[in-house]
C-alpha positions in Angstrom: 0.0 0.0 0.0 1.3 3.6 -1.2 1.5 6.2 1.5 -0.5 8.5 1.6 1.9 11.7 1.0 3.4 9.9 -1.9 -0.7 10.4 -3.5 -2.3 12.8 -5.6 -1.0 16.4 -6.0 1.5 16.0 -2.8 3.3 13.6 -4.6 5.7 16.2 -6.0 6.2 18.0 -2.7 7.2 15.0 -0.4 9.8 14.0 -3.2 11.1 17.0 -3.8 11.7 16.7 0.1 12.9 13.6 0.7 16.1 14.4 -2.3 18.9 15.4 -0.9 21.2 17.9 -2.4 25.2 18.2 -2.3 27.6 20.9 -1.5 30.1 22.1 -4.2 32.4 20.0 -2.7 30.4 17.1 -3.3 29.1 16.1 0.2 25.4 15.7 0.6 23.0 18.0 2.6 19.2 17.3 3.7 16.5 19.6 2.3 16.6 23.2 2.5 13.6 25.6 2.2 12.9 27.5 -0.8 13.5 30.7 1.5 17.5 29.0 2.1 17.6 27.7 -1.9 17.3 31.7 -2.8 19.4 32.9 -0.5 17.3 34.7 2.1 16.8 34.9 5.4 13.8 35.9 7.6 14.8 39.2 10.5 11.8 40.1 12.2 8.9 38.5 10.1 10.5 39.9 7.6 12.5 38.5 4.4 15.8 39.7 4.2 17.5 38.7 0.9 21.4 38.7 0.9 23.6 40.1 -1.3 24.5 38.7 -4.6 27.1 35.9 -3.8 30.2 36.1 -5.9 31.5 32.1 -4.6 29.8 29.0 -3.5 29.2 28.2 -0.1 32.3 26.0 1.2 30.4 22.5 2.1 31.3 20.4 5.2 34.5 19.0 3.9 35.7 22.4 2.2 35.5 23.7 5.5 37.3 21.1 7.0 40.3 22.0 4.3 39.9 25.5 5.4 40.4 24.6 9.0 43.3 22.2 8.2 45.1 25.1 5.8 44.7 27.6 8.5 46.0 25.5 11.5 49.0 24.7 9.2 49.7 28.2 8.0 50.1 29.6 11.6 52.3 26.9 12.7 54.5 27.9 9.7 54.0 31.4 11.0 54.7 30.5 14.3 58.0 28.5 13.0 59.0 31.5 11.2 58.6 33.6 14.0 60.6 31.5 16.3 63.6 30.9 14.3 63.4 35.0 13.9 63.6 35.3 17.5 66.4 32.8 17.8 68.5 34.8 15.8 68.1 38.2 16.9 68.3 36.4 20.6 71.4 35.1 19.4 72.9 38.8 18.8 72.1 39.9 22.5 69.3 42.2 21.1 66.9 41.2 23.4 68.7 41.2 26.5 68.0 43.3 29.5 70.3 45.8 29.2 68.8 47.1 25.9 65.5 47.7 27.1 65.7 48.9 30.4 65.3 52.5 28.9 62.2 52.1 28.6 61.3 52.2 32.4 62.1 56.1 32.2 58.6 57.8 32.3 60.2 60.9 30.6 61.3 58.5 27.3 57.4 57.5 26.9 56.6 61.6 27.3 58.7 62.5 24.4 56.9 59.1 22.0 53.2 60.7 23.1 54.0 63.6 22.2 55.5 62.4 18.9 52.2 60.3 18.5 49.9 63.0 19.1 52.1 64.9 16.5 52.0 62.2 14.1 47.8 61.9 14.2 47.6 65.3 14.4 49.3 66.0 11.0 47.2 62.3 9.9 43.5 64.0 10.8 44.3 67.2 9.2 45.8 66.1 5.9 42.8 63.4 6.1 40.1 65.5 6.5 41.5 68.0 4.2 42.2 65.3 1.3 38.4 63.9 1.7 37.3 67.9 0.8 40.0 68.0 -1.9 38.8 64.2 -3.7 35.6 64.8 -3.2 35.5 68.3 -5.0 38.0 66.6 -7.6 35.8 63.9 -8.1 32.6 65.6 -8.8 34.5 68.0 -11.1 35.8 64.8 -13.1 32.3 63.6 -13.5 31.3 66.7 -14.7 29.6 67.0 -18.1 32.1 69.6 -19.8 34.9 67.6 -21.6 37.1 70.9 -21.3 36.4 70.4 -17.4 37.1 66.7 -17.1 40.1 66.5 -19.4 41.5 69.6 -17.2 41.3 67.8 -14.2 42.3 64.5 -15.1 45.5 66.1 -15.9 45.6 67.6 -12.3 44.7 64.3 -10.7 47.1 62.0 -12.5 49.9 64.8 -12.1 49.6 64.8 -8.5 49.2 61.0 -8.1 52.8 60.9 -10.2 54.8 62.9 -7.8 56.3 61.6 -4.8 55.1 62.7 -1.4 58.5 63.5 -0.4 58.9 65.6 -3.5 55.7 68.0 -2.3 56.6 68.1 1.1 60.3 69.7 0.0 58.3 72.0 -2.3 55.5 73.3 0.0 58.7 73.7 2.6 60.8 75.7 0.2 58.6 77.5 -1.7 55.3 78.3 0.1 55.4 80.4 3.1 53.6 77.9 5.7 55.4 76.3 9.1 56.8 72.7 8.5 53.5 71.2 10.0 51.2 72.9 7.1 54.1 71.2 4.7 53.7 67.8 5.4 50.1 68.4 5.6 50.2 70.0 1.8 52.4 67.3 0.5 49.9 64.5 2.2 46.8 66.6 0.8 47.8 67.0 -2.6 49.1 63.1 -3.0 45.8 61.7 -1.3 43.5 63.8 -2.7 43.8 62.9 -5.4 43.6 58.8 -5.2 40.2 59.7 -3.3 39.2 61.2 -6.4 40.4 58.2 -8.5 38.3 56.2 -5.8 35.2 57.4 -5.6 34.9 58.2 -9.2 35.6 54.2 -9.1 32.6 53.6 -6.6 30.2 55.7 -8.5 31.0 54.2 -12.0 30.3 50.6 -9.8 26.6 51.8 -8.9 24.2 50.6 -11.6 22.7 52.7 -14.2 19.4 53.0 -12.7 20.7 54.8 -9.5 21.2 58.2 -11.8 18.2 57.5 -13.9 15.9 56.9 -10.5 17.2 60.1 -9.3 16.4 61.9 -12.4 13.2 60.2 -12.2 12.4 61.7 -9.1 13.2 65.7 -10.4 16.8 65.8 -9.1 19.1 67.8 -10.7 22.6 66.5 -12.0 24.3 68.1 -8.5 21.6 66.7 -6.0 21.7 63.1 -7.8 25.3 63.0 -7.4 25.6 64.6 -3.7 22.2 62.5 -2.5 22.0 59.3 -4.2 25.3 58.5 -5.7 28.5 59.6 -3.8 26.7 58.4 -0.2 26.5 55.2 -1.9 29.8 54.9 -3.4 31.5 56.1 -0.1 29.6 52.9 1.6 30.8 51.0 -1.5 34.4 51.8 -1.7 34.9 52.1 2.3 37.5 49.4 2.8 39.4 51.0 -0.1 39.1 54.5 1.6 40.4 52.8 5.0 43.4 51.3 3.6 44.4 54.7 2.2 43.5 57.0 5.8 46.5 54.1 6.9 48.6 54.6 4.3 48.0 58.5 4.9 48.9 57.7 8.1 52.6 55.9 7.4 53.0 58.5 5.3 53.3 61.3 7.8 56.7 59.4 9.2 58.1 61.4 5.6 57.5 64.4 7.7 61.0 64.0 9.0 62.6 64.6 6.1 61.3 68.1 6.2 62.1 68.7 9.9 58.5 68.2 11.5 58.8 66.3 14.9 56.6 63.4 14.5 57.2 59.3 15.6 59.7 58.5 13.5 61.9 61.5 14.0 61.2 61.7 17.8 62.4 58.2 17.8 66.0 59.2 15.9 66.7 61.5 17.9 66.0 60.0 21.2 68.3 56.9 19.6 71.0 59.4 19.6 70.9 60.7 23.1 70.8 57.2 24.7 73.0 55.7 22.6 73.9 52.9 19.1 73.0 50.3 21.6 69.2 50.8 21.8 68.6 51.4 18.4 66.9 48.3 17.9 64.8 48.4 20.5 63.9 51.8 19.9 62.8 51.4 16.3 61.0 47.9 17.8 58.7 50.0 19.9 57.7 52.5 17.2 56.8 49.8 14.9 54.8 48.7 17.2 53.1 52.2 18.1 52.4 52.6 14.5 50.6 49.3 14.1 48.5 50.3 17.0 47.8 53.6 15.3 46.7 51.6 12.2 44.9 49.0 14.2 43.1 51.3 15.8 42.0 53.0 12.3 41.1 50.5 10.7 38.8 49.0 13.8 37.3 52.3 14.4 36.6 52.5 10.4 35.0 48.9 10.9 32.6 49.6 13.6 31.0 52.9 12.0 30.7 50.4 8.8 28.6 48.1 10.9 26.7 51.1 12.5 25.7 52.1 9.4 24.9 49.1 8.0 22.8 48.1 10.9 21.0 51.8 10.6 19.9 50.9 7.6 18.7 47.2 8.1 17.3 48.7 10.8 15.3 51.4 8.6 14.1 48.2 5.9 13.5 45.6 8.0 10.1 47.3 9.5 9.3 48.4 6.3 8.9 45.2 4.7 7.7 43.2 7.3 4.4 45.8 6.9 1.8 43.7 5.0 0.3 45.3 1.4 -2.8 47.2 2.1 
């Protein structure tokens, strides 16, 4: 005797259930809803579909390889690491004697003041270059040619010249204080790959974005300062974040110029305590500079996520409503 599911016009749906389906990777899986086949998930009552996956979804055993690769490639890190220790051990650079500077209170003074010099001239030049790309950028989407050929020239001159090279010449030729020159050199330079990067994120948004706007009765300006460049800032914000910490490396050029920031407040202290701490010296401001760039790029994270969850926070009630 049949069952009874396997009858009628449920014949198709119990079937379809009791298949099984298989991973990329050629394991098997049990059934999934139609709501996990598409790629969507349910927040609040309400469906939430994902983003458009680029990869498959790693089955059980691709995940196992994962695991395995990643357990192996920190041991070789951690092998690595060791034998680098061994060998600057086996120099005497990490003995006592070559650190015990660094119990003088007046020694870690002189670095904070040197940091707070260092993100001074980094949140300046920052801020200052977002203005600058910005303005850059909406002038290179602009729909004169004359205007867009004129400043593509301006952008790809300035992202050709060294930072070192417009430090010097805002130090020798313009009359500002060394700070306001490695701020000018840092502005030019990063001005201009912010343009280069947002025009990137806006020529990334579809077509319809512009044509909604225009749609709507928005001029050319308000489409690009209300719909397009908020979205291509949320697009292109890991980009942006990788260049605020190569902004902020950058300022350590400052010393060739004379300003008094980490790296330079770190020669100089080298000198007044002696040949024999240099390594430990320059030790402890690479480490200061990857917590300045740690602390960046986490602090660039968690307003991503705020922002994100702003928004999902904004939809989410919205479409759980049901149509009148």
């Amino acid at each position: 005797m049949s069952s009874p599911c396997c009858s009628g016009w449920r014949s198709s749906t119990c079937c379809s259930r009791s298949r099984s389906a298989s991973w990329p990777d050629g394991s098997s899986v049990g059934w999934r809803s139609p709501d996990e086949r598409r790629g969507t998930r349910r927040r609040g009552g309400a469906k939430v579909t994902a983003n458009a996956v680029l990869y498959d979804e790693p089955g059980p055993r691709t995940r196992r390889r994962i695991r395995v690769g990643t357990a192996l490639g920190v041991l070789v890190l951690l092998a690595v690491a060791f034998l680098l220790y061994r060998q600057l051990n086996s120099r005497g650079l990490f003995a006592a004697d070559r650190w015990d500077i660094f119990s003088d209170p007046q020694l870690w003074e002189a670095l904070g003041r040197a940091a707070l010099a260092t993100l001074k001239a980094a949140a300046v030049a920052a801020v200052l270059a977002a203005v600058v790309g910005i303005g850059l950028c909406v002038a290179k989407t602009s729909r004169s040619p004359a205007l867009r050929r004129a400043i593509t020239v301006v952008v790809e001159l300035f992202r050709g010249l060294p930072v070192v090279l417009l430090m010097f010449f805002s130090a020798v030729v313009l009359p500002v204080s060394i700070f306001w020159s490695v701020v000018i050199g840092l502005v030019v330079y990063n001005s201009a790959i912010v343009a280069e990067i947002l025009r990137a994120g806006i020529a990334s948004l579809p077509a319809g974005q512009a044509e909604a706007a225009s749609a709507l009765g928005l001029t050319g300006g308000q489409s690009l300062r209300l719909v397009l460049l908020p979205q291509a800032v949320r697009r292109m914000l890991p980009t942006l974040v990788a260049q605020l910490v190569v902004l902020t490396k950058d300022t350590s050029l400052g010393y060739i110029v004379g300003y008094f920031e980490l790296l330079r407040s770190v020669q100089t202290l080298q000198g007044f305590y002696g040949s024999r701490y240099l390594f430990s010296m320059f030790f402890v401001a690479a480490v200061l500079y990857l917590i300045l760039n740690l602390s960046i790029s986490r602090l660039a994270i968690h307003l991503e996520r705020r922002g994100s969850n702003r928004v999902a926070g904004g939809v989410a009630p919205a479409a759980a409503q049901p149509d009148a």
